[in-house]
Backbone as CSV, one residue per row, in Angstrom:
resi,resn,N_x,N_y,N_z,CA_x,CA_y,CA_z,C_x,C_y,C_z
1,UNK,1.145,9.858,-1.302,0.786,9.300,-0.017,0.168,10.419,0.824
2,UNK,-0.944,9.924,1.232,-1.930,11.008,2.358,-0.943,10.928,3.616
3,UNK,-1.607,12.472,4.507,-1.190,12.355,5.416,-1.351,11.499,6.629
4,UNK,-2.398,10.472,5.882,-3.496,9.686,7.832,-2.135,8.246,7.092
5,UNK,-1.692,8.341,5.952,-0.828,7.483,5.978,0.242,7.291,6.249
6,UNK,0.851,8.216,5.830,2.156,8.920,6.765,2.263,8.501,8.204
7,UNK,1.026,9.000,9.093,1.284,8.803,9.962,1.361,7.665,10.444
8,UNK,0.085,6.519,9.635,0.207,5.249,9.951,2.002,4.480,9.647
9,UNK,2.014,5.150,8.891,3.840,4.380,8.716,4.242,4.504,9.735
10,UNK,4.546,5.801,10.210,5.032,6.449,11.441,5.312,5.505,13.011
11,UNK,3.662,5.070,12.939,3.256,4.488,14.446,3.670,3.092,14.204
12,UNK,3.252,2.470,12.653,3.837,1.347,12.667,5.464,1.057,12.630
13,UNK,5.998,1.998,12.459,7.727,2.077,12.498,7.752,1.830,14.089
14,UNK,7.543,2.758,14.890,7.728,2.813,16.282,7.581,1.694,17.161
15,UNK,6.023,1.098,16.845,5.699,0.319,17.306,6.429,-1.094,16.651
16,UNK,6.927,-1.201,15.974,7.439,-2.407,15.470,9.389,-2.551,15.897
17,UNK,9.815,-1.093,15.906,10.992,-1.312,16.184,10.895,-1.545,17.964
18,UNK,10.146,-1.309,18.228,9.989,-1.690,19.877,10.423,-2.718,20.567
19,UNK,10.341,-3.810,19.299,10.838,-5.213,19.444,11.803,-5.630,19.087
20,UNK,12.540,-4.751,18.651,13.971,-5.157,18.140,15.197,-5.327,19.775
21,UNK,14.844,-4.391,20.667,15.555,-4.709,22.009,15.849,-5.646,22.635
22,UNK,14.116,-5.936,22.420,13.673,-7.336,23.592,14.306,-8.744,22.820
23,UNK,14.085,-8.839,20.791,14.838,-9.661,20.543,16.099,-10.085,20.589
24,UNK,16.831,-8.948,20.744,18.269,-8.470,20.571,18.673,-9.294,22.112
25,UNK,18.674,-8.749,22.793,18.624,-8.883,24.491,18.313,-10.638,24.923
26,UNK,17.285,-11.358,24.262,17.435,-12.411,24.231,18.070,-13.133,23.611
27,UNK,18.682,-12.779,21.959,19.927,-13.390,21.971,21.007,-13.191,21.916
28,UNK,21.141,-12.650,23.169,22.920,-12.028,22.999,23.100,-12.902,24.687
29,UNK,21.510,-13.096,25.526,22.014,-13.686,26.861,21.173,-15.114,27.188
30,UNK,20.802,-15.828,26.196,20.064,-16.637,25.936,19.349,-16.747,27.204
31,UNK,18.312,-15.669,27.746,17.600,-16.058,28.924,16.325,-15.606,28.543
32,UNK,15.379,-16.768,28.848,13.427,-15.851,28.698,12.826,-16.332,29.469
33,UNK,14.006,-16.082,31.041,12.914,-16.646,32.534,12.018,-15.404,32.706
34,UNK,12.101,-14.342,32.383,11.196,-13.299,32.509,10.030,-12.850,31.419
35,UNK,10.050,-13.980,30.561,9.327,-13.754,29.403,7.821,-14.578,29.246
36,UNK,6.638,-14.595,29.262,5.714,-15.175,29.541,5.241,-15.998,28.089
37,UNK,5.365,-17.201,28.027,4.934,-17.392,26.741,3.804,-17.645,26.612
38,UNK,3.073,-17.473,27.286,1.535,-17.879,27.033,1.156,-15.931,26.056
39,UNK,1.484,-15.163,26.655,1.476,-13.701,26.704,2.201,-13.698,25.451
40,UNK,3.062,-14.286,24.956,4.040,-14.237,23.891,3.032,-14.501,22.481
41,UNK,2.048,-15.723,22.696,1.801,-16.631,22.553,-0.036,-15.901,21.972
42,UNK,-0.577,-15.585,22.719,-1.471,-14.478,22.761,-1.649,-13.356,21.938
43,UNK,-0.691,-12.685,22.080,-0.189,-11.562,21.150,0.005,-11.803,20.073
44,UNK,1.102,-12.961,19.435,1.251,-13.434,17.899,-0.024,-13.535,17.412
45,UNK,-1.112,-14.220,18.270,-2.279,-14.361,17.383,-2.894,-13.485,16.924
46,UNK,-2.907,-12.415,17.862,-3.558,-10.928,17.305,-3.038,-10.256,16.825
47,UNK,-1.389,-10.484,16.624,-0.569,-9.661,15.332,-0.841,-10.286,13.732
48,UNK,-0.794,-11.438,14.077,-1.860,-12.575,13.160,-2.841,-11.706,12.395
49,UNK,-3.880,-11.715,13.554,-5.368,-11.550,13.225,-5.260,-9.998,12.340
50,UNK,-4.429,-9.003,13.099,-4.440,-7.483,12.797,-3.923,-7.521,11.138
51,UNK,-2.706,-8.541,10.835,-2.386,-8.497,9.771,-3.307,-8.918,8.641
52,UNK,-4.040,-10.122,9.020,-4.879,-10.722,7.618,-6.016,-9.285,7.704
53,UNK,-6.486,-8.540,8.752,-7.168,-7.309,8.900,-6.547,-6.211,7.820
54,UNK,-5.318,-5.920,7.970,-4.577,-4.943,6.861,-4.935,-5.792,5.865
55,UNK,-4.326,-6.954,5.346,-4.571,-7.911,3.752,-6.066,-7.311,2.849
56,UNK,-7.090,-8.030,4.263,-8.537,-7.488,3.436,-8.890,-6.349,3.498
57,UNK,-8.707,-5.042,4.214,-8.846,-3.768,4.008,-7.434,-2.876,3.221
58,UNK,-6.937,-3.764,2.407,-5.616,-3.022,1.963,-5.234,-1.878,2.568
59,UNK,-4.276,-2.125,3.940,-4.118,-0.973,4.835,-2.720,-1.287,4.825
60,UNK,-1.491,-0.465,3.774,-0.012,-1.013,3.681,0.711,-0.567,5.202
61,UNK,0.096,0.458,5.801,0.644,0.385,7.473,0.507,-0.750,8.137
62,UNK,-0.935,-0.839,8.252,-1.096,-2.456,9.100,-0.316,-3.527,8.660
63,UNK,-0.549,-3.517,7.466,-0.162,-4.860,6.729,1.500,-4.878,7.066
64,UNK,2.115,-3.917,6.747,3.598,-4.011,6.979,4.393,-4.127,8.481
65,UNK,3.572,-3.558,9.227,4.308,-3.412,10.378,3.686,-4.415,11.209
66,UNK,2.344,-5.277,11.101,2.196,-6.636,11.525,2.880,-7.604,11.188
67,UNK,3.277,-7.711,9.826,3.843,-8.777,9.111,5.258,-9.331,10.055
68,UNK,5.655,-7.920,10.172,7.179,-7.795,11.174,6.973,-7.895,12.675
69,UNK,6.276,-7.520,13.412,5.723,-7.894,14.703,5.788,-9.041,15.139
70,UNK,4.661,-9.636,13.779,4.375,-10.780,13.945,5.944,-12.051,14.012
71,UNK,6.417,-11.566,12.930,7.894,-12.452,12.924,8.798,-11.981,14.146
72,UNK,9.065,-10.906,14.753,9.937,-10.516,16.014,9.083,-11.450,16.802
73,UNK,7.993,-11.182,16.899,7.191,-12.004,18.557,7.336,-13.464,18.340
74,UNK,7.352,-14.147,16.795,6.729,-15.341,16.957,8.870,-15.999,17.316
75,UNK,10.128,-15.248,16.934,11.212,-15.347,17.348,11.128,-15.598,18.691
76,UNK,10.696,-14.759,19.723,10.976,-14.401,20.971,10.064,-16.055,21.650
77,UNK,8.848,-16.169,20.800,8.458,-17.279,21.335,9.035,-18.660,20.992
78,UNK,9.634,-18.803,20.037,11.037,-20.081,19.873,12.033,-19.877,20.561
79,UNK,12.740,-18.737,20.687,13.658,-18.371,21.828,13.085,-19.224,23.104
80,UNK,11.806,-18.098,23.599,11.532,-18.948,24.872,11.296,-20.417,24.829
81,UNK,11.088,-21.097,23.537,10.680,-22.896,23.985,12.011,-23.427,24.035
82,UNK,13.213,-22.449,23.350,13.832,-23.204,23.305,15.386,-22.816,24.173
83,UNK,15.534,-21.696,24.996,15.863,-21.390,25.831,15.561,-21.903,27.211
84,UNK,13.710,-21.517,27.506,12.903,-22.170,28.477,12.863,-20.835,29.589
């Protein structure tokens, strides 16, 4: 493994555990009056988009740490429909 990959693991670790709080936090107090789902909603698509982006440029950073993004955010947005 190169080093520009390394690092990509790196940023995608960081950036992906980022979301482990915000999921955590919503279900331990079942509240997402502060949570925007349109914004929720927005974002999945472009964790979406970034991931099928890793798929066709075989990029195992992108690809891995969208895949998971994508599933934390698209949580937080069932939380919110179904919290409110």
């Amino acid at each position: 493994m190169n080093l520009v990959t390394v690092i990509g693991f790196i940023a995608a670790s960081l950036t992906t555990i980022a979301f482990l709080p915000q999921v955590i936090q919503i279900w331990k107090t079942k509240s997402t009056k502060d949570i925007s789902l349109k914004m929720y909603v927005i974002f999945c698509t472009g964790v979406f988009s970034w991931f099928i982006y890793g798929v066709m440029i075989l990029s195992w950073p992108i690809i891995v740490a969208n895949a998971i993004v994508f599933i934390l955010s698209l949580i937080i947005v069932i939380f919110k429909v179904t919290y409110g």
